[in-house]
C-alpha positions in Angstrom: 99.2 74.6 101.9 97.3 75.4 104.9 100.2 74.8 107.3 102.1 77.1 105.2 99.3 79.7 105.4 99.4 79.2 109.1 103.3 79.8 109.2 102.9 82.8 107.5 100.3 84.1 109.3 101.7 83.4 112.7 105.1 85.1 111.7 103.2 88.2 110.1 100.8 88.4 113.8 104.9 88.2 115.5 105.9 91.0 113.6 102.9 93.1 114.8 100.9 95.9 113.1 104.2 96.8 111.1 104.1 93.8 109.1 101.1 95.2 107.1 102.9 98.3 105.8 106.3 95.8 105.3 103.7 93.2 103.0 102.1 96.2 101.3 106.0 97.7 100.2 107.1 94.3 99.5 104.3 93.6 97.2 104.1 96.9 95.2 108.1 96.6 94.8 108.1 93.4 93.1 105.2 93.8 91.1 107.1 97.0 89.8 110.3 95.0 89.6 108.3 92.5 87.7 106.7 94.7 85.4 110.2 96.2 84.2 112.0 93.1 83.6 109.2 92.0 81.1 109.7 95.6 79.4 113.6 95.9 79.1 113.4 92.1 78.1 110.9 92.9 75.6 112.7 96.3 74.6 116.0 93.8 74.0 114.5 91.0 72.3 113.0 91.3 68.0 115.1 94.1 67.5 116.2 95.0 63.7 119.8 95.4 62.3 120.6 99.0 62.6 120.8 99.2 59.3 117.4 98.3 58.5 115.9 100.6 61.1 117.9 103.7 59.4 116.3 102.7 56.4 113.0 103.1 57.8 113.7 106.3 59.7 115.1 107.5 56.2 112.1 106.4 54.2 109.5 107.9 57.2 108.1 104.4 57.4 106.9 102.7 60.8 109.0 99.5 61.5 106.5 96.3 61.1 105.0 95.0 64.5 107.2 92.5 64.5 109.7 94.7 65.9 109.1 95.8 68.9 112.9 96.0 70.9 114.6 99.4 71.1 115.7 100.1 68.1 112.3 100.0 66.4 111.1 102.2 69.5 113.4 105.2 68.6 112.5 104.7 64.8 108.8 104.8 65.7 109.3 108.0 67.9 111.6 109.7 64.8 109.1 108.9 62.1 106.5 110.3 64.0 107.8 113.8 64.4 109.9 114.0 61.6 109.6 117.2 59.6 110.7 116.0 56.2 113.6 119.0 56.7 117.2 117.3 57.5 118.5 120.4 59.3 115.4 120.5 61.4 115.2 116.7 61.8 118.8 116.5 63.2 117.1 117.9 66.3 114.1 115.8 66.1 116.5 113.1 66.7 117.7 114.3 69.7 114.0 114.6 71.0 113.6 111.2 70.8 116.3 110.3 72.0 115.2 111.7 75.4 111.9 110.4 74.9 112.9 106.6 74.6 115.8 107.4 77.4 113.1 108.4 80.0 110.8 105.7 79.5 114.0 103.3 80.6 113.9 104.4 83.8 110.2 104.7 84.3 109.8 102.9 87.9 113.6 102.8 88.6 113.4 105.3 91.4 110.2 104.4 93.0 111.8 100.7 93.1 115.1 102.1 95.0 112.6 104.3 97.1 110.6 101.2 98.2 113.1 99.0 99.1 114.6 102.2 101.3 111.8 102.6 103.0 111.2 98.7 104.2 114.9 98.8 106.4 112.8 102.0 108.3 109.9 100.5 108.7 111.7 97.8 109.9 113.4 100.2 112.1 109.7 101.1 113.6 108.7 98.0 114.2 111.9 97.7 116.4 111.0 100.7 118.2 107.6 99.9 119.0 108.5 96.4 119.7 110.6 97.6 122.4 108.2 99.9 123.9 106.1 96.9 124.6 109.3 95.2 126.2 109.3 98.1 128.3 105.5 98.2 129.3 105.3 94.4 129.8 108.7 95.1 132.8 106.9 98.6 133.8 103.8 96.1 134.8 105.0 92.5 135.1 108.6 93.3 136.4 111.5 91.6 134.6 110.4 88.0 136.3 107.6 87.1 133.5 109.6 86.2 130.6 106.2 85.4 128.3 105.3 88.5 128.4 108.8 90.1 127.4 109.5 87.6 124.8 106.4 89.1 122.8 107.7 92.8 122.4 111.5 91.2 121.6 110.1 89.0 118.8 108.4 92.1 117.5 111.5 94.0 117.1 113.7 91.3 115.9 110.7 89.8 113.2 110.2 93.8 111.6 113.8 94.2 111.4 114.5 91.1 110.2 111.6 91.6 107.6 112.8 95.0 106.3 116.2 93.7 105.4 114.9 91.4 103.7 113.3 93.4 101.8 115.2 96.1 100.8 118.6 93.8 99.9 117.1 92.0 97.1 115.5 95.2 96.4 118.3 98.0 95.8 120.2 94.7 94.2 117.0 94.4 91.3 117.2 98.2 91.4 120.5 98.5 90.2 120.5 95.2 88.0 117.6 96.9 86.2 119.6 100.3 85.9 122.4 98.1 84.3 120.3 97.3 81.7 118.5 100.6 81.0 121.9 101.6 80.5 122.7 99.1 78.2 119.6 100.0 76.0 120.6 103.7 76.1 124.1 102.8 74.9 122.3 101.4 71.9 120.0 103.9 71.7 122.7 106.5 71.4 124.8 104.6 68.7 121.9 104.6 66.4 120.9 107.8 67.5 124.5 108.6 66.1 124.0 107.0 63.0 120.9 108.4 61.9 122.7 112.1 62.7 125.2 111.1 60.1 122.7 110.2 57.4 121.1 112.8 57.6 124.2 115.1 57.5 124.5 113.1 54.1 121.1 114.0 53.0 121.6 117.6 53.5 125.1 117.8 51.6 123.1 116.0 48.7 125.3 112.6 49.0 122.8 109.4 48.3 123.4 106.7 51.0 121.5 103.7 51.5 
């Protein structure tokens, strides 16, 4: 364990003061990558049949806690605002619709904006890694090779970190967009179907 800590610690010191910003990115990125995969897992797991949750929207009853996928989500948000009115509530579905959508994507775009950012970071560290090349040749000449090697490994350890970074990051970024968009397709079919029962409520037909 220690010589792993040492390992780490020696590569981070390589990388120079542009490692910090690099571990701090890195960090908040997958804790937010984290946190979402728990949520859409959750928001795909105890879900009801559709018919079920149509019954509840239709009866104005919460779903029981033991649903708690997407489904029972939308029905939560419906039964909440719904006016009793089927004209009126026609609309309401469409508010929740959006609702539930949004959260999806809560954190999506601050996950693609992190793992954007490490690659230029990365970029810095490059930049100032070779401006210490640079000073060590302005002073040394190009005959002490110690004190080159420092400012190359500088550039070549913040670049190196940055990509890896960002490629798992924009891959988990979209991977977690697939599946938002997976959860709005279902939200939108029973979105649909609770449209059509309530059409059927206001022509007077008795479904259900």
């Amino acid at each position: 364990m220690m010589a792993s800590w040492r390992t780490i610690e020696d590569y981070l010191s390589t990388g120079g003061i542009i490692m910090w910003p690099l571990v701090a990115v890195s960090l908040l990125m997958w804790a937010l990558i984290i946190q979402r995969l728990l949520c859409l897992k959750g928001l795909y797991d105890h879900n009801m049949a559709e018919a079920q949750a149509i019954d509840y929207a239709r009866r104005g009853v919460l779903p029981p806690a033991e649903y708690a996928g997407i489904t029972s989500r939308l029905v939560s948000e419906f039964v909440s605002r719904k006016s009793g009115y089927p004209q009126l509530d026609g609309h309401v579905v469409d508010e929740a619709l959006l609702t539930v959508a949004a959260r999806l994507e809560r954190g999506l775009t601050l996950i693609g904006v992190l793992a954007a950012i490490a690659p230029l970071l990365g970029l810095l560290g490059t930049v100032v890694g070779m401006i210490t090349t640079f000073d060590s040749i302005a002073l040394f000449g190009t005959g002490n090779a110690r004190a080159m090697a420092g400012g190359i490994s500088e550039a070549l350890v913040t670049t190196q970190t940055g990509l890896l970074i960002a490629i798992p990051g924009l891959y988990m970024r979209n991977f977690l967009q697939r599946r938002a968009e997976n959860l709005k397709q279902r939200l939108s079919s029973l979105g649909l179907c609770l449209k059509r029962e309530l059409s059927r409520e206001l022509s007077g037909e008795s479904v259900l």
